[in-house]
TORBA-708905 format. One line per 8 residues: number of its first residue (from 1); their letters; for each residue y, z negated, x negated of N, C-alpha, C. Coordinates in nm, 2 decimals, always signed. Layout:
N
NUM) A) Y,Z,X,Y,Z,X,Y,Z,X  ...
//
This chain:
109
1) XXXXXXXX) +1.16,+5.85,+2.92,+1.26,+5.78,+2.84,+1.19,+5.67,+2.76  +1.25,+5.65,+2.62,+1.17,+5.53,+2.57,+1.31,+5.47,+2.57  +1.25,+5.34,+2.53,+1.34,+5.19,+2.53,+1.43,+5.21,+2.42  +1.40,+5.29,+2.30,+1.49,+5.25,+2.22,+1.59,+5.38,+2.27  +1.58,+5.48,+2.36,+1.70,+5.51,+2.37,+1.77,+5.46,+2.48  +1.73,+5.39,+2.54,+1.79,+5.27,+2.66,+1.89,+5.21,+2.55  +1.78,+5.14,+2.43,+1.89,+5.05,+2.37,+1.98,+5.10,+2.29  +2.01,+5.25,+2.24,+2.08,+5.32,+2.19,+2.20,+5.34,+2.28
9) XXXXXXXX) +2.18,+5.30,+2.40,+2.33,+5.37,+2.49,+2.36,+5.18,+2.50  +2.31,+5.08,+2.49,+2.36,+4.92,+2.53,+2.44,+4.92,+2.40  +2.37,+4.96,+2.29,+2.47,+4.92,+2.15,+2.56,+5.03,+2.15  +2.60,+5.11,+2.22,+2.70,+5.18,+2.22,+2.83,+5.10,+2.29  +2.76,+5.00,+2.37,+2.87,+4.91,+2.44,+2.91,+4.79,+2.40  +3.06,+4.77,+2.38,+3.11,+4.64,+2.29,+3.04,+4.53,+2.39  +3.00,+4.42,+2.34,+2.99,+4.30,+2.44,+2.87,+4.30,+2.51  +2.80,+4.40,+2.46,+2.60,+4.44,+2.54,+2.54,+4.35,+2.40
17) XXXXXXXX) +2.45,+4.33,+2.39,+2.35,+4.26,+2.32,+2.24,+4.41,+2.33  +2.18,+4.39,+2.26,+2.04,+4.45,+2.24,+1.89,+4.41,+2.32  +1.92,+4.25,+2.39,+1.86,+4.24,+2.47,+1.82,+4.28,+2.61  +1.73,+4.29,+2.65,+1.76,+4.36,+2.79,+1.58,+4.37,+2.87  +1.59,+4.37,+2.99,+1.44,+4.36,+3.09,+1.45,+4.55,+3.13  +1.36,+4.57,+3.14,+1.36,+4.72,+3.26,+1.26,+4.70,+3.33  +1.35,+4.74,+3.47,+1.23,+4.71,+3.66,+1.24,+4.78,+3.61  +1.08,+4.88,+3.65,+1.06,+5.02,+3.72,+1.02,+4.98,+3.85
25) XXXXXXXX) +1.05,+5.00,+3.99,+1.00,+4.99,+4.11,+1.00,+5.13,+4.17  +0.88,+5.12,+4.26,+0.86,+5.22,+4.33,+0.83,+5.19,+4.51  +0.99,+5.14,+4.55,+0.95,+5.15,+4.68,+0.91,+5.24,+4.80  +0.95,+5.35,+4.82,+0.87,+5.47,+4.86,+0.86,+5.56,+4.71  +0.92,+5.69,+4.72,+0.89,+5.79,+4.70,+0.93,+5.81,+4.54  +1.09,+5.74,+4.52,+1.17,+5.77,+4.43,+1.12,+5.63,+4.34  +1.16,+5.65,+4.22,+1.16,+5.52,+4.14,+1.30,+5.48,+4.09  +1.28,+5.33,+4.11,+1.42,+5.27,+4.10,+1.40,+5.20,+3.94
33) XXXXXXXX) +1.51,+5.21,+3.87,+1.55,+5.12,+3.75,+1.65,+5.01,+3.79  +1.56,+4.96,+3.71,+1.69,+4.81,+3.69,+1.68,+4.78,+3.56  +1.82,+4.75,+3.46,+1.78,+4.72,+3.39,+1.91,+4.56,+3.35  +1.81,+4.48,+3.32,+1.87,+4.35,+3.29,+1.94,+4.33,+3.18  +2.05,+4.27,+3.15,+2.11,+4.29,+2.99,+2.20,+4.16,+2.97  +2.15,+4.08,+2.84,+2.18,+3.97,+2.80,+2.33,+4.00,+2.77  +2.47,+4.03,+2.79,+2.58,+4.01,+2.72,+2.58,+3.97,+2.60  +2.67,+3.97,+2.49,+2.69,+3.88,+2.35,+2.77,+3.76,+2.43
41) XXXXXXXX) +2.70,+3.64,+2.36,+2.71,+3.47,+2.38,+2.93,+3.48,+2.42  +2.95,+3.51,+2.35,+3.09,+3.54,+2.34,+3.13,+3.56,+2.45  +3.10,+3.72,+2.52,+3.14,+3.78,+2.61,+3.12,+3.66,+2.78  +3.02,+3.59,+2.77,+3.05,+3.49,+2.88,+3.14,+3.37,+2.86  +3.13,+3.37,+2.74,+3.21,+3.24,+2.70,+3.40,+3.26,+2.77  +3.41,+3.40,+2.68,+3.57,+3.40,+2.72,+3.60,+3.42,+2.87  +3.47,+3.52,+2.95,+3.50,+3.53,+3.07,+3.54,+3.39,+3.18  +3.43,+3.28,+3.12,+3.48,+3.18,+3.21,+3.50,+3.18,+3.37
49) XXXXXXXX) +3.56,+3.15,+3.40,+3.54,+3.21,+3.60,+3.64,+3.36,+3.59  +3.67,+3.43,+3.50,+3.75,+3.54,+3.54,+3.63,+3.65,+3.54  +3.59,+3.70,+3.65,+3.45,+3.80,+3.63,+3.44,+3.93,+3.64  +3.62,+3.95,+3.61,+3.66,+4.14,+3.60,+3.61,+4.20,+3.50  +3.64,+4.08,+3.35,+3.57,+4.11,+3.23,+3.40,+4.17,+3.26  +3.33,+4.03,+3.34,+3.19,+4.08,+3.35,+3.13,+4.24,+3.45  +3.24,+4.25,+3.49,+3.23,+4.34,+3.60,+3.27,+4.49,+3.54  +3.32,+4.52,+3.41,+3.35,+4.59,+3.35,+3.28,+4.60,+3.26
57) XXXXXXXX) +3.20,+4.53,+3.20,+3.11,+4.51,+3.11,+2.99,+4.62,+3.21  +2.96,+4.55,+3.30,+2.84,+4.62,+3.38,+2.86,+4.77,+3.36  +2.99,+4.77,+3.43,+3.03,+4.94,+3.45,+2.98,+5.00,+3.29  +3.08,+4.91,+3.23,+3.03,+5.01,+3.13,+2.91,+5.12,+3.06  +2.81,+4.94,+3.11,+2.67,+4.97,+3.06,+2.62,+5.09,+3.16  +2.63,+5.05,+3.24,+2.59,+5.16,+3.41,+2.59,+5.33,+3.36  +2.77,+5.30,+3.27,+2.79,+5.47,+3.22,+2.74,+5.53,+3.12  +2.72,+5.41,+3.02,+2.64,+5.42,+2.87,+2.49,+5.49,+2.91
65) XXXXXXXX) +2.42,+5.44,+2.99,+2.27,+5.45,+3.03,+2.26,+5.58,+3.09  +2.35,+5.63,+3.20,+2.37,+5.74,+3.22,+2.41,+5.85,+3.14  +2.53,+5.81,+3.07,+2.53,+5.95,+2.98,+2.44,+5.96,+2.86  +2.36,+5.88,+2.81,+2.27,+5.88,+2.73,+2.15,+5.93,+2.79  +2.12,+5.87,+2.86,+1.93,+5.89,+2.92,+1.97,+5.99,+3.05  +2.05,+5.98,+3.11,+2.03,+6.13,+3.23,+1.99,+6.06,+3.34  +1.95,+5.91,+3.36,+1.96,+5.78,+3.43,+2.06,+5.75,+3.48  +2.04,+5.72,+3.63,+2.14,+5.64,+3.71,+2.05,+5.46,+3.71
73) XXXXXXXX) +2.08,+5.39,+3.66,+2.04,+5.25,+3.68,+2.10,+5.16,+3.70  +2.04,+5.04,+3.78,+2.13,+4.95,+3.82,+2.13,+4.84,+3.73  +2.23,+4.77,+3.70,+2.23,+4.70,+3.56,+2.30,+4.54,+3.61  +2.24,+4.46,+3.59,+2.23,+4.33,+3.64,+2.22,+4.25,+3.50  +2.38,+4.19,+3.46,+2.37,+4.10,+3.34,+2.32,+3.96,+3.41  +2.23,+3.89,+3.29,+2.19,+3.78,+3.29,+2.27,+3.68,+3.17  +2.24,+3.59,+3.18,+2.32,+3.49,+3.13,+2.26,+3.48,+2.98  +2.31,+3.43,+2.87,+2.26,+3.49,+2.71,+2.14,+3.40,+2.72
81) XXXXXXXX) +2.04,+3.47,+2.65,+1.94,+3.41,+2.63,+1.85,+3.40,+2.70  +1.86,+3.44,+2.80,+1.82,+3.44,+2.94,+1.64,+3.50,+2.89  +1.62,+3.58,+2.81,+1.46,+3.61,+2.81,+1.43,+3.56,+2.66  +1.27,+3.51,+2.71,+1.20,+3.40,+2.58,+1.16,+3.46,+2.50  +1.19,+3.47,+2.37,+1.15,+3.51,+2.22,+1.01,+3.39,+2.17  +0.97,+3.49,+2.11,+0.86,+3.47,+2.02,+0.92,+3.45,+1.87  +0.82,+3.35,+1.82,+0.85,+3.32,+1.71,+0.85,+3.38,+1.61  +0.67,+3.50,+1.62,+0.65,+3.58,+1.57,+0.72,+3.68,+1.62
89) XXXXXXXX) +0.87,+3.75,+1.52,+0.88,+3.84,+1.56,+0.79,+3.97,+1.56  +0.67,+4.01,+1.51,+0.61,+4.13,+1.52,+0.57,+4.18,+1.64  +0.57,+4.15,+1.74,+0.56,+4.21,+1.85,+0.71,+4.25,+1.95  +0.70,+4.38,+1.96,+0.79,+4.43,+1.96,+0.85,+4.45,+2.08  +0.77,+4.42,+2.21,+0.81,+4.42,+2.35,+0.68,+4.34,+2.43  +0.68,+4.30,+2.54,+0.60,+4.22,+2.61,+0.60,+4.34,+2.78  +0.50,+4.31,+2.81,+0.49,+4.46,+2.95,+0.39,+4.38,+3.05  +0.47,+4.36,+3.17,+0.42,+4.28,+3.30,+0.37,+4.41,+3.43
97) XXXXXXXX) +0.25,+4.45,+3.42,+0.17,+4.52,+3.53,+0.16,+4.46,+3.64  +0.20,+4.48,+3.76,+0.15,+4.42,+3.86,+0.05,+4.49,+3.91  -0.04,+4.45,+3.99,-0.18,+4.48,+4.01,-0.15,+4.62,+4.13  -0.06,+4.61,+4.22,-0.01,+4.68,+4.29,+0.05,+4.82,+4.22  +0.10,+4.83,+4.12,+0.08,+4.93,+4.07,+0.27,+4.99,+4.07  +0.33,+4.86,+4.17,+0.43,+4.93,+4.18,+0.56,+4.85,+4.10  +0.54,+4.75,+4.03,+0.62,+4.72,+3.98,+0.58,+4.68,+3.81  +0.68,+4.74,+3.74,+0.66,+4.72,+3.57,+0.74,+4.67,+3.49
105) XXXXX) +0.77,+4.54,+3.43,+0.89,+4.51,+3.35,+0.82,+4.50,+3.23  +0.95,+4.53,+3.16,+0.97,+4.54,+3.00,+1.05,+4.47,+2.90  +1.01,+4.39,+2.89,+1.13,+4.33,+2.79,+1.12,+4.33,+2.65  +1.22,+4.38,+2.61,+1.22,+4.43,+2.45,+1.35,+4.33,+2.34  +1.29,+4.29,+2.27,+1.37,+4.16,+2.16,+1.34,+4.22,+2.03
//
């Protein structure tokens, strides 16, 4: 799977941002996704303490990512803004190896 079809099923969802992290973890056998996803500034604003809005939001994404990519992933919104931009936009994603081999994030801006 590449990222931009990850980000092809987020912009399918009202209230997803284009921002977003991807776990890859591999605790035994199977590999787990996670993928992190900035909300639009908005969408936390109006939620306020009501968190059915954010809870619906998730689902959404959860089903976007699935019917798109053929992925089950777990999808864990973070608060806006939540990953650091570069000034220079030309660089197109940043990629954290852990030495272990078993974990890989991605974040793409």
């Amino acid at each position: 799977m590449w990222p931009t079809t990850l980000e092809h099923a987020l912009l399918l969802v009202a209230g997803a941002s284009q921002n977003y992290q991807i776990i890859l973890e591999r605790p035994e056998r199977l590999d787990i996704m996670t993928v992190k996803v900035e909300p639009q500034k908005e969408i936390f604003e109006r939620a306020g303490r009501d968190l059915s809005q954010l809870q619906d939001l998730n689902l959404k994404i959860a089903e976007s990512i699935r019917s798109v990519t053929g992925i089950k992933a777990n999808v864990v919104l973070v608060r806006a803004r939540a990953f650091w931009r570069l000034a220079a936009r030309f660089l197109f994603g940043a990629f954290k190896f852990f030495s272990s081999g078993q974990v890989v994030e991605m974040t793409w801006f």
